[in-house]
GUDO-608334 format. One record per residue (C-alpha): residue in three letters; x, y, z. Coordinates in steps of 0.2 Angstrom, whole numbers, plus 2048, in hexadecimal, padded with zeros to 3 digits. Last residue first. Layout:
residues N
AlaXYZ...
//
This chain:
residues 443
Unk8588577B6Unk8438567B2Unk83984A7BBUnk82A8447B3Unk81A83A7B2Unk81D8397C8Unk80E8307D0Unk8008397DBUnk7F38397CEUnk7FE8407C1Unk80E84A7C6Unk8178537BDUnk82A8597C3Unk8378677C0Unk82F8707B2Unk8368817B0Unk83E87979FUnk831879798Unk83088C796Unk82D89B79FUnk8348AC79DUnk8248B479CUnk8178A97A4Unk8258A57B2Unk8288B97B2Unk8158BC7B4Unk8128AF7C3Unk8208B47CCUnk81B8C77CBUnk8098C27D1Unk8108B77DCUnk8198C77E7Unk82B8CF7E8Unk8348CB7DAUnk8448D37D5Unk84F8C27DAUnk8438BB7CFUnk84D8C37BDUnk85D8BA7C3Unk8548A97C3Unk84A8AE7B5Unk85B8B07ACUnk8668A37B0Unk8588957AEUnk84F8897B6Unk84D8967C7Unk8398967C5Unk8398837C9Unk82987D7C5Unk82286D7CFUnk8128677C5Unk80285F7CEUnk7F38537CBUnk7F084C7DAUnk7DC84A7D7Unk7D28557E4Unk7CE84B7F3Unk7D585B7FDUnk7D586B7F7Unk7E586D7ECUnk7DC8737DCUnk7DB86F7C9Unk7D48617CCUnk7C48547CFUnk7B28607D4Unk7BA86B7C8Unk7B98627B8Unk7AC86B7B4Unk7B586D7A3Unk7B38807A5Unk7B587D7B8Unk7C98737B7Unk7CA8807A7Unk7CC88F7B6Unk7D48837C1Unk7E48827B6Unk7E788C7A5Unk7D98977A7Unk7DE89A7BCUnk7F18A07B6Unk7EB8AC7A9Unk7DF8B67B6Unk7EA8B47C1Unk7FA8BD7B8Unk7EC8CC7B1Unk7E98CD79FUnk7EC8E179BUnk7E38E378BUnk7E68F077EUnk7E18E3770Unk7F58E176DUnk7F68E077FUnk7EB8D177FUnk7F48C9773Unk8048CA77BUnk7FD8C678BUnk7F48B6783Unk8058B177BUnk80C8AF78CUnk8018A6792Unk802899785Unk816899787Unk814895797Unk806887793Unk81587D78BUnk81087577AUnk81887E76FUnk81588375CUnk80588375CUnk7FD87D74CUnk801870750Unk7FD86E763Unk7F087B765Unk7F6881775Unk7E688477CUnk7E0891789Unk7CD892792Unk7C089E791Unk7B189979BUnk7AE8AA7A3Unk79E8AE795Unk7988BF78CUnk7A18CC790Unk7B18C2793Unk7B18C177FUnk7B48D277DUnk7C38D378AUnk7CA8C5782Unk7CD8CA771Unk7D48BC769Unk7E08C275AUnk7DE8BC74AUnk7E28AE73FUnk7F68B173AUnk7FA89F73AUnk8078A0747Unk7FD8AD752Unk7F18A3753Unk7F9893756Unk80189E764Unk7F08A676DUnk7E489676DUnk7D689A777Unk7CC88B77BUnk7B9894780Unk7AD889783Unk799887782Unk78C88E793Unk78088C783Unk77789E785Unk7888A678CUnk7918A077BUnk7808A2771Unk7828B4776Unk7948B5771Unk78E8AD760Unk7828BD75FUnk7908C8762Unk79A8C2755Unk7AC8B5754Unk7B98BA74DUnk7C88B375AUnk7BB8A1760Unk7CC897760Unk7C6885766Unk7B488376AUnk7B3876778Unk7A386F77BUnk79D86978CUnk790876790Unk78787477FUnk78987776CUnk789868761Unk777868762Unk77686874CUnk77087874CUnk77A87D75AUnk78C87974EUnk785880742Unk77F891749Unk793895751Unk79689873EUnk7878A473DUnk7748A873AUnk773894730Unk76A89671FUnk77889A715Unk78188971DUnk78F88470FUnk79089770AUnk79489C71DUnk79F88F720Unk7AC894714Unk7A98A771AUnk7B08A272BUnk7BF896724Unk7C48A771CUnk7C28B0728Unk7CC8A4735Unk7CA89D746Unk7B589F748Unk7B188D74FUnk7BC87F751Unk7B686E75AUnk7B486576CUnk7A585A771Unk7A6855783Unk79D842787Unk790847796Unk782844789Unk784833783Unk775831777Unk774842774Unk786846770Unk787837763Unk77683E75BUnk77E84D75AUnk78F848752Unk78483E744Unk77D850741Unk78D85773DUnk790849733Unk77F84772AUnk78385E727Unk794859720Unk7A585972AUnk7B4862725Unk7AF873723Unk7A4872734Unk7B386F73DUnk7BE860743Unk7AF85674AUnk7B685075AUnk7A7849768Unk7B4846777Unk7B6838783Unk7BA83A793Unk7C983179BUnk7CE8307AFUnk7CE81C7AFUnk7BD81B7A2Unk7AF8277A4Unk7B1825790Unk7BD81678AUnk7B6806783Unk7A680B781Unk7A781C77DUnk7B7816770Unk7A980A768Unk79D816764Unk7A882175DUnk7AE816751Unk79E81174EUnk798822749Unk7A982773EUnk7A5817734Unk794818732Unk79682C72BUnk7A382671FUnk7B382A724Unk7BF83671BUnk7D083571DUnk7D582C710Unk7CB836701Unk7D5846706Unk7CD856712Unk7BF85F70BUnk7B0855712Unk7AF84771EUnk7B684B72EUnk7B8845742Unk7C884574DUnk7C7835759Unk7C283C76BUnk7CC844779Unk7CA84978BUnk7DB845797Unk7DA8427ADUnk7E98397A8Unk7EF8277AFUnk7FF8257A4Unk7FB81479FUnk7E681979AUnk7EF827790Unk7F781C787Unk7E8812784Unk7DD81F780Unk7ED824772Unk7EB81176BUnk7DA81076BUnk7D9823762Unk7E6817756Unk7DC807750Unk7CD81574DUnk7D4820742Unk7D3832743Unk7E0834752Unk7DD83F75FUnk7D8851765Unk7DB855774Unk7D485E783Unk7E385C790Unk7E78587A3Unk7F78567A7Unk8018667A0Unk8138697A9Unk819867798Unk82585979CUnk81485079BUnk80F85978BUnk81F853783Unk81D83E789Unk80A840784Unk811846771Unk820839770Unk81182B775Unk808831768Unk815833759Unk81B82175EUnk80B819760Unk800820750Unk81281B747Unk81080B74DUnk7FF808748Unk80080D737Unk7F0816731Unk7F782673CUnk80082972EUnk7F2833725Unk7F383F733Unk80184772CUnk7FC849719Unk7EC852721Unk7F685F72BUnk80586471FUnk7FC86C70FUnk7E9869710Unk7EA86D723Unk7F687D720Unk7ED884710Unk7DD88471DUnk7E588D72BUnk7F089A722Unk80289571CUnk81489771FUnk81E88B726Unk81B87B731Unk82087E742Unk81786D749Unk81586073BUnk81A84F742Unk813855755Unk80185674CUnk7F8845751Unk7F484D763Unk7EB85B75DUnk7E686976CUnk7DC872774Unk7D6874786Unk7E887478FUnk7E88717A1Unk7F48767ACUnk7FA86B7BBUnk7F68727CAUnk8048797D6Unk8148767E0Unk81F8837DCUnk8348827DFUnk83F8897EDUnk83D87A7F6Unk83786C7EAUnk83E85F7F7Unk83484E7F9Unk82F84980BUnk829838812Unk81D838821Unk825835834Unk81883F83BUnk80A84782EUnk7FE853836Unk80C859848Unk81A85983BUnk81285E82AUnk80B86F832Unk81C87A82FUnk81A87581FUnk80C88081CUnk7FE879815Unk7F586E807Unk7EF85C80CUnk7E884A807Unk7E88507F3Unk7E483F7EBUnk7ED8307E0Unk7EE8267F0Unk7F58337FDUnk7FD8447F8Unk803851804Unk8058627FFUnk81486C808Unk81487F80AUnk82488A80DUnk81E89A801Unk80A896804Unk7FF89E7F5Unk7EF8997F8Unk7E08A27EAUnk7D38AB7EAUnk7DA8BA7F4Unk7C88C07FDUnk7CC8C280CUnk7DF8C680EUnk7D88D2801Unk7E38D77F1Unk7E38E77E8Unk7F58ED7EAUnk7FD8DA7E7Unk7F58D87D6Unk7E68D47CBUnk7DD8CC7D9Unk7D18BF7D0Unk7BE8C07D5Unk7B78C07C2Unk7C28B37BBUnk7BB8A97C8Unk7C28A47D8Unk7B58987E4Unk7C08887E4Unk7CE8937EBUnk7DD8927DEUnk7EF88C7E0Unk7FF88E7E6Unk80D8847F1Unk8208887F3Unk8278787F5Unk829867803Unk81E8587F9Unk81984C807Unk81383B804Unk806832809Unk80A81E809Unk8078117FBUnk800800800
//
């Protein structure tokens, strides 16, 4: 039988009742009452049987915990694992591909890439190489899009199934404009589904995910074919692409004249609910705004694959307006890194660039407890109260030369948790562990 054990660090996380809305911005208009969140300089959590047991001071651990075994992170943060809302796990092979808009780059690098994933062991060695990266990542918990075929989605489920993670994905779904071998008849893609939520959904700590690519890509019976998926298993998410490109925008608008807008066709065919993830959403209107506060829908913003390819700029502080349940994607492909720092990062820039100031918390919660309650995954992680799920990373803010040079000027976690978001990379990642058990230990 496994015993607790004791992690010695710098502890920080989010109350269960923060909300974008209730975040301190900084140090000079914080309330010892109302902080929203625990930041404990000389903490310790303590981790029993895959779960949170205890959160604290470490001065606490002796008189709570005699004789218990301690790991030293001193000097490093022990915090949530981050949570990335979008992403494509079959695109590792064509990551920094050069020079083209969104639908050139799928018919030129994305498409002939997938196609591989017909061979089984090339589905297992890209996969497994891509779960290996976003582990070091300091990400363990993910929306994902997987494999089209059915012989490899098993493969990733089962891969994720070793490594334990709290991960929802779902075999990628099209019909229309992509190449003849990467179109499924509507039969096929619908029994294929049906047979990964049998095997896998509500599985281990897997959910299964609904994955028409986008509405360019799937005709109205396989749009519809999705629905009738989602209502017969209704707590299975839906994730998909809405509004990333003007181009792709006014594509969709001649195949659905009738429809009021692109967010439209994917309600008309009930594809548009609390547990849909709508990746990018940078041109989107006012009316699909409203349909986003209607539905209770997802936001995955995807700053760097959109800066990359040139789509637009997300503006935040519009979208806030209407819904809180915006969350942060690195868009693995077209993303071009999947650390979450350099998401973050990318949100700042963008928000500045739409005279935003994006606040350190406000950042931090999206990518951790903030998509913990979009997902309403809540009530499992992205928090350190106990019988939470021990999904944790250790972040060493001294990796490198510089950041370590650059803390010696900070003063409060506001500062820390900017620099790190600024400066930081993977290689800040000490440690991640995944229901109490270490999926990586860097050097």
């Amino acid at each position: 039988m496994n015993e607790p054990i004791a992690y010695h660090g710098a502890i920080f996380y989010f109350k269960e009742t923060a909300t974008i809305a209730n975040l301190p911005i900084n140090k000079d208009k914080l309330s010892d009452q109302d902080t929203q969140y625990v930041y404990i300089e000389d903490g310790v959590l303590v981790v029993d049987a895959g779960k949170i047991k205890f959160a604290g001071n470490f001065s606490e651990l002796k008189n709570k915990f005699p004789g218990i075994k301690v790991v030293d992170y001193k000097n490093k943060i022990i915090t949530p694992g981050f949570i990335d809302t979008h992403q494509h796990a079959t695109q590792s092979a064509i990551v920094a591909a050069y020079g083209d808009k969104l639908l050139e780059w799928l018919d030129n690098y994305v498409f002939p890439s997938e196609s591989s994933y017909s061979d089984k062991a090339s589905a297992t060695k890209d996969l497994t190489f891509f779960l290996d990266q976003l582990v070091s990542n300091g990400t363990t918990t993910a929306v994902s899009y997987g494999p089209l075929f059915y012989e490899a989605s098993d493969i990733f489920f089962e891969e994720l199934k070793k490594r334990n993670m709290r991960f929802i994905t779902g075999n990628i779904i099209m019909d229309e404009n992509s190449p003849a071998n990467l179109q499924l008849t509507t039969q096929v893609n619908y029994d294929n589904c049906q047979k990964l939520i049998a095997k896998w959904h509500n599985k281990n700590r897997l959910s299964y995910c609904i994955s028409p690519r986008f509405a360019l890509a799937c005709s109205g019976a396989m749009l519809e074919m999705c629905g009738a998926l989602k209502k017969e298993h209704p707590d299975c998410y839906i994730q998909t692409h809405l509004d990333e490109n003007l181009n792709e925008i006014a594509a969709v608008k001649k195949l659905y004249p009738k429809l009021k807008n692109y967010f439209d066709v994917y309600d008309h065919y009930g594809l548009a609910t609390d547990r849909t993830i709508f990746g990018h959403c940078i041109h989107t209107t006012d009316a699909e705004l409203e349909a986003f506060k209607k539905t209770g829908a997802i936001i995955s913003w995807c700053p760097l694959s959109n800066n990359f390819l040139g789509s637009g700029l997300f503006n935040f502080a519009r979208a806030l307006k209407y819904t809180d349940k915006i969350t942060l994607g690195t868009d693995w492909g077209a993303g071009n890194c999947l650390s979450m720092f350099a998401v973050l990062d990318d949100a700042y820039k963008v928000s500045m660039l739409n005279s935003v100031k994006l606040p350190s918390m406000v950042r931090w919660y999206m990518a951790t407890y903030g998509a913990a309650r979009a997902l309403q995954l809540h009530d499992k992680i992205g928090t350190f109260k106990p019988g939470k799920e021990a999904d944790f990373v250790v972040i060493d803010p001294n990796a490198t030369p510089y950041l370590k040079y650059r803390r010696e000027k900070v003063s409060d976690i506001f500062e820390l948790l900017f620099i790190l978001m600024t400066l930081g990379s993977e290689e800040n990642i000490k440690a991640t562990y995944i229901y109490g058990e270490c999926a990586y230990l860097g050097d």
